[in-house]
C-alpha positions in Angstrom: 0.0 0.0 0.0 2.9 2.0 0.8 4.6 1.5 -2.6 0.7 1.9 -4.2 0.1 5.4 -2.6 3.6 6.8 -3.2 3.2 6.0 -6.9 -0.1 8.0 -7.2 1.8 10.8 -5.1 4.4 10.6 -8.5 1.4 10.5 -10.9 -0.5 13.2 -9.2 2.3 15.7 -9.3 3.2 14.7 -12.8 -0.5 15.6 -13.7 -0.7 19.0 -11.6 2.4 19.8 -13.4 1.2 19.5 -16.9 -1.8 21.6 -15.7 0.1 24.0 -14.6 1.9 24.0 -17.6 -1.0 24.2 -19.7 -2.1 27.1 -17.8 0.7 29.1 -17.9 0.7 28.4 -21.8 -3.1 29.4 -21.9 -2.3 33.0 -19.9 0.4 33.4 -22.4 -1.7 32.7 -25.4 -4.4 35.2 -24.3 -2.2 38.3 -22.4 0.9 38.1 -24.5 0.3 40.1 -27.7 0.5 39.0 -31.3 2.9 41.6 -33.5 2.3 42.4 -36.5 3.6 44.3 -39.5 3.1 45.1 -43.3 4.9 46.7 -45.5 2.8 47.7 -49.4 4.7 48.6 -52.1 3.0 49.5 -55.6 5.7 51.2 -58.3 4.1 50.8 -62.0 2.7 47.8 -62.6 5.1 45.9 -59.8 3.0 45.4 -56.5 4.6 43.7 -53.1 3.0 42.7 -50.3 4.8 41.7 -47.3 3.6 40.7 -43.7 4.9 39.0 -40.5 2.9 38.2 -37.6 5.1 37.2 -34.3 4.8 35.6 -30.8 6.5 35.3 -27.6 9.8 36.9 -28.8 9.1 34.9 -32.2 8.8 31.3 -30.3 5.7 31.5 -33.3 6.9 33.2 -36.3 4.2 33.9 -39.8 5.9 35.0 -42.7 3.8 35.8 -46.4 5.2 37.7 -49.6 3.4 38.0 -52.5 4.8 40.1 -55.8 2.9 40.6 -58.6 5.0 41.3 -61.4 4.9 39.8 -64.9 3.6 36.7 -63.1 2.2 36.3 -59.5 4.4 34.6 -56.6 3.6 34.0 -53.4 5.7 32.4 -50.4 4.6 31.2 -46.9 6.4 30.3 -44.0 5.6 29.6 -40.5 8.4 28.7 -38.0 7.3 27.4 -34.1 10.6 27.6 -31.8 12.5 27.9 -35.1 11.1 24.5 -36.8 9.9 25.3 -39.9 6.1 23.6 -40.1 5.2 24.3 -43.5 8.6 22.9 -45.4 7.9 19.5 -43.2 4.2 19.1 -44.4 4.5 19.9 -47.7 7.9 17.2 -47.8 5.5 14.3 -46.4 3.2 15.2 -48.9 5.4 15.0 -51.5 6.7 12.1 -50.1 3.8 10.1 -50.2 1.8 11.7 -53.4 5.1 9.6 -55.4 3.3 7.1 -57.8 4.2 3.6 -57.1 5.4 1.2 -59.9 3.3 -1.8 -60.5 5.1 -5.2 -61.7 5.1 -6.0 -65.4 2.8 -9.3 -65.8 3.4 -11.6 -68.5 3.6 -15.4 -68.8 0.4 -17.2 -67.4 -1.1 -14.0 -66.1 -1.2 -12.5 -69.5 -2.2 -16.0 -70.8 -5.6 -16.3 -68.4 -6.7 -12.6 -68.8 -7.0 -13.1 -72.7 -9.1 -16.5 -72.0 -11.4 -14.6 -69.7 -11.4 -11.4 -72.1 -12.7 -14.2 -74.9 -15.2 -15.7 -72.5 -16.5 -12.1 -71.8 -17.1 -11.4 -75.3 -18.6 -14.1 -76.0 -21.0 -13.7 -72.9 -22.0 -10.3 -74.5 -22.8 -12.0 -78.2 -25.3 -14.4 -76.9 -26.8 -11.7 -74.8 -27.4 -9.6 -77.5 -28.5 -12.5 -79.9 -31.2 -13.8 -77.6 -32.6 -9.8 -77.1 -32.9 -9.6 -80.7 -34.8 -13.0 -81.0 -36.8 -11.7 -78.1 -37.9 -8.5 -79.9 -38.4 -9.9 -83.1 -41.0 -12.7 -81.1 -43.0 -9.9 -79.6 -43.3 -8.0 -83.2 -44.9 -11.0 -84.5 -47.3 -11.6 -81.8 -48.2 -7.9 -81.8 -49.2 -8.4 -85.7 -51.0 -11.1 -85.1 -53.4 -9.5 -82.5 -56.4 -7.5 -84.1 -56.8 -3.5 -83.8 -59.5 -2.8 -81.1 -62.4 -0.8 -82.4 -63.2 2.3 -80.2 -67.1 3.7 -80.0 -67.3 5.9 -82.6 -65.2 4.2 -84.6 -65.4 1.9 -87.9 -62.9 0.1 -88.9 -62.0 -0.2 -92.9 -60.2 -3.2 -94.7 -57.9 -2.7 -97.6 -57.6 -4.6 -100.4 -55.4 -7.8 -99.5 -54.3 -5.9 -96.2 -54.6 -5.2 -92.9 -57.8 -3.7 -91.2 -57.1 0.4 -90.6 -58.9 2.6 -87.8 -60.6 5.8 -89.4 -61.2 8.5 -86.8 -64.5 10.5 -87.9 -64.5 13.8 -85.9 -66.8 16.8 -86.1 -64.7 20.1 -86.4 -65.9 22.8 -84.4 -67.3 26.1 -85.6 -66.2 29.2 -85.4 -68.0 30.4 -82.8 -67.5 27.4 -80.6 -63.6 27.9 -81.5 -64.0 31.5 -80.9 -65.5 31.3 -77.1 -63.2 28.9 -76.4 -60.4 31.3 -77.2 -61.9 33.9 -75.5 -62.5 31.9 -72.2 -59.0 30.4 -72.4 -57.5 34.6 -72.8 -60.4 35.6 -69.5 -58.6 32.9 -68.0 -55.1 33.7 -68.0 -56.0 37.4 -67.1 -57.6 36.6 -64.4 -54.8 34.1 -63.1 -52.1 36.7 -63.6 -54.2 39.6 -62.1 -54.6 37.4 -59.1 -51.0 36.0 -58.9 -49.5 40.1 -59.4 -52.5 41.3 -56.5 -51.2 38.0 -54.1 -47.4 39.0 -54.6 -48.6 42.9 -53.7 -50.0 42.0 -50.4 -47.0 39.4 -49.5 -44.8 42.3 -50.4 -46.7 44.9 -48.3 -46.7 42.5 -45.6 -43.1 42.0 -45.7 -42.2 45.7 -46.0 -44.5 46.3 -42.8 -42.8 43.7 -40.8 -39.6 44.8 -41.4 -40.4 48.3 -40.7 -41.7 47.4 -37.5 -38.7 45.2 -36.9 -36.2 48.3 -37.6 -37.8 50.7 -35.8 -38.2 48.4 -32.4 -36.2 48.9 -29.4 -35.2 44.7 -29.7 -33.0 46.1 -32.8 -31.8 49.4 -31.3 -30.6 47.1 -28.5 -28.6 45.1 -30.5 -27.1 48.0 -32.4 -26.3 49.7 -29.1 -24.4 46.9 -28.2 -22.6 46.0 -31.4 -21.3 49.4 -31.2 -20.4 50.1 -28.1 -18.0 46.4 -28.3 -17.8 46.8 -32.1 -15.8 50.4 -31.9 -13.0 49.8 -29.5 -12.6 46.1 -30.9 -11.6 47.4 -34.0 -9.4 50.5 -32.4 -7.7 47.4 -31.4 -6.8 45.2 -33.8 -6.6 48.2 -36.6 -2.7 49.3 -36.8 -0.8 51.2 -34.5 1.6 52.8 -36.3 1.3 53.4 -40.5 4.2 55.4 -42.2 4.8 55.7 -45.7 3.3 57.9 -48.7 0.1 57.7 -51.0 0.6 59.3 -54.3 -2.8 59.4 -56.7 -4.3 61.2 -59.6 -6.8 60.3 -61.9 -7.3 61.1 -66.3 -9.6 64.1 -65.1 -8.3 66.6 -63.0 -11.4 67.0 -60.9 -12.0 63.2 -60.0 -8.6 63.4 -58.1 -10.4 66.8 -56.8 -13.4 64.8 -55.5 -11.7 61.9 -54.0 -9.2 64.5 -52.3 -12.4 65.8 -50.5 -13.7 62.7 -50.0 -10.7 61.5 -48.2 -10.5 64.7 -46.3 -13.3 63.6 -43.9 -11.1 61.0 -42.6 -8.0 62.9 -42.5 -8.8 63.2 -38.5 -8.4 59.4 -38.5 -5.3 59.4 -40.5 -1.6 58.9 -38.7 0.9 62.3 -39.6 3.5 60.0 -40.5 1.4 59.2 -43.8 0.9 61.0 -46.4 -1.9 61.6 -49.1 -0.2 63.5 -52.2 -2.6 64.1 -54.8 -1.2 64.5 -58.5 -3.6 66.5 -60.5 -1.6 66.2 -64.3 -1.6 62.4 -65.0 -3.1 59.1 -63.6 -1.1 58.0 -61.1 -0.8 55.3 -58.3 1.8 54.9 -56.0 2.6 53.5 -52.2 5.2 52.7 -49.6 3.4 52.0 -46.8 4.5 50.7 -43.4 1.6 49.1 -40.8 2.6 47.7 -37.7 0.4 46.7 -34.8 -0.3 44.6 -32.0 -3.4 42.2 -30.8 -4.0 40.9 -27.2 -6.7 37.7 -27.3 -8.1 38.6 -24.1 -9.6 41.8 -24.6 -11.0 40.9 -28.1 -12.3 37.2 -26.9 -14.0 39.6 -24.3 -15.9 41.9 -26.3 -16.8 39.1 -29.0 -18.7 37.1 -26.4 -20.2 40.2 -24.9 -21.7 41.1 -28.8 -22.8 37.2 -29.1 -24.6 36.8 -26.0 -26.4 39.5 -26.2 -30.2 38.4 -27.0 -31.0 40.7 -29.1 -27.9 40.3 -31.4 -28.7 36.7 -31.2 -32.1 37.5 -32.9 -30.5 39.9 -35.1 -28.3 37.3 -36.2 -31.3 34.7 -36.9 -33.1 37.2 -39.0 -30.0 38.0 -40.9 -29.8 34.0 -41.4 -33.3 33.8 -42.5 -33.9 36.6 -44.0 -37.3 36.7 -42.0 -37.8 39.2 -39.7 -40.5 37.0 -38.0 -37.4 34.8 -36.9 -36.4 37.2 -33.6 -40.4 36.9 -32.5 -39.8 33.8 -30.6 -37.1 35.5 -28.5 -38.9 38.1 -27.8 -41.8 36.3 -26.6 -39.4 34.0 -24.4 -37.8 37.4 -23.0 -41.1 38.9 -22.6 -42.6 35.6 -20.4 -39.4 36.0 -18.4 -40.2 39.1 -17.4 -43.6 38.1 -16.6 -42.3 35.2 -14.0 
């Protein structure tokens, strides 16, 4: 028992270890920040795009180019504690996707698959010889039976033939052909009047309930609360830091004009350290840009799960699913017995 109990002392320490482990691995994962950084550059018709994202004094390390110049390339690399995890995959893949070579087989092998190609085939002939005698049976009884005679029918024999069915029908006037036409033309008015007054109504009725659906305080709600988390969620994982120089101009002299004022209501928003030059004599395009930035999980897990379980932006979400703004109603009804209790 001694020897028993001391054992699970070992086991038990080796497991709160681990878990401690794992903890500490978890706090790092969600306080330590991921760093990132981009750098654009577009000169003519070459355009590079480079990024890194980093971890833990690059223990995790992201790496993607892509340079679009006569042709596209693009290059990935990702590197944990220095081991690069991309170059392995893609070897084993390699490794295994290699075609393997099948023996030659001659000799007897070759000798028994023509015998049982030959027995196949002629399987196949006297298949198809006995469907032939088949159908050609069933023509002649058919041509043996005689033609039924329908009321209103007489039947007429030919000279040193068969016996032919003549049909006898009375034509309608032109009265009888002419209300039928006009009945059949009443009928399809009526049918699309009917069908265009069924989709007015169903349209109407739609239009009211999402009116009613937009203007209640179930959607304000969720709107509230998307943007109060939704605003400093993206103050946070936007860059820090952007540096560089934007050079545009466009064929007409006051479209570079327009988007120059356009672009002026966000100047507030805009780091000093980049620049917007406008070029009013030619079209024109140009960056060197530098982003860099950083991203703590914790706060944005935080504020993501404080926007999804909200209720309302739970119904929001529904009706955005189905399109239907009918599909929050149960919610509401739930939150509204709730209350009740």
């Amino acid at each position: 028992m001694a020897i028993m109990l001391h054992v699970l002392g070992i086991i038990g320490k080796i497991l709160l270890i681990l878990l401690c482990i794992l903890l500490a691995l978890l706090l790092l994962l969600l306080l330590v920040p991921f760093r990132y950084r981009a750098d654009i550059r577009k000169h003519g018709d070459t355009v590079g795009v480079h990024a890194k994202v980093s971890w833990l004094f690059r223990a995790i390390w992201f790496r993607f180019d892509f340079v679009h110049e006569e042709k596209n390339t693009r290059t990935t690399d990702l590197r944990i504690f220095g081991i690069p995890v991309l170059k392995l995959i893609s070897g084993r893949k390699s490794g295994k996707s290699r075609p393997k070579s099948h023996p030659r087989r001659d000799g007897a092998d070759g000798r028994k698959k023509t015998e049982t190609d030959k027995v196949s085939a002629r399987e196949e002939t006297g298949k198809k010889a006995r469907t032939e005698e088949e159908a050609e049976r069933r023509m002649r009884e058919g041509a043996k039976k005689k033609p039924t005679v329908r009321p209103g029918e007489r039947t007429e024999k030919a000279q040193g033939g068969p016996e032919v069915r003549v049909f006898h029908r009375k034509q309608p006037g032109l009265l009888e052909r002419l209300s039928a036409n006009i009945m059949a033309f009443t009928g399809r008015v009526k049918r699309t009047v009917k069908k265009f007054f069924s989709n007015l109504a169903e349209a109407c009725g739609k239009i009211k309930k999402w009116n009613a659906y937009l203007h209640s305080e179930q959607f304000r709600d969720a709107l509230r609360v998307i943007k109060e988390q939704g605003i400093p969620l993206l103050r946070h994982v936007l860059p820090r830091k952007a540096e560089g120089t934007v050079e545009f101009g466009m064929e007409d002299p006051a479209d570079t004009g327009e988007i120059l004022g356009a672009a002026a209501m966000f100047f507030a928003l805009i780091p000093e350290e980049l620049h917007i030059i406008p070029d009013f004599t030619q079209k024109k395009l140009e960056a060197d840009v530098t982003l860099r930035g950083h991203i703590i999980l914790f706060p944005v897990l935080i504020r993501v799960l404080r926007i999804l379980l909200n209720k309302n932006v739970k119904a929001l979400i529904r009706v955005i699913r189905k399109k239907n703004p009918d599909a929050a109603a149960g919610h509401k009804t739930s939150g509204q017995d709730h209350k009740q209790k």
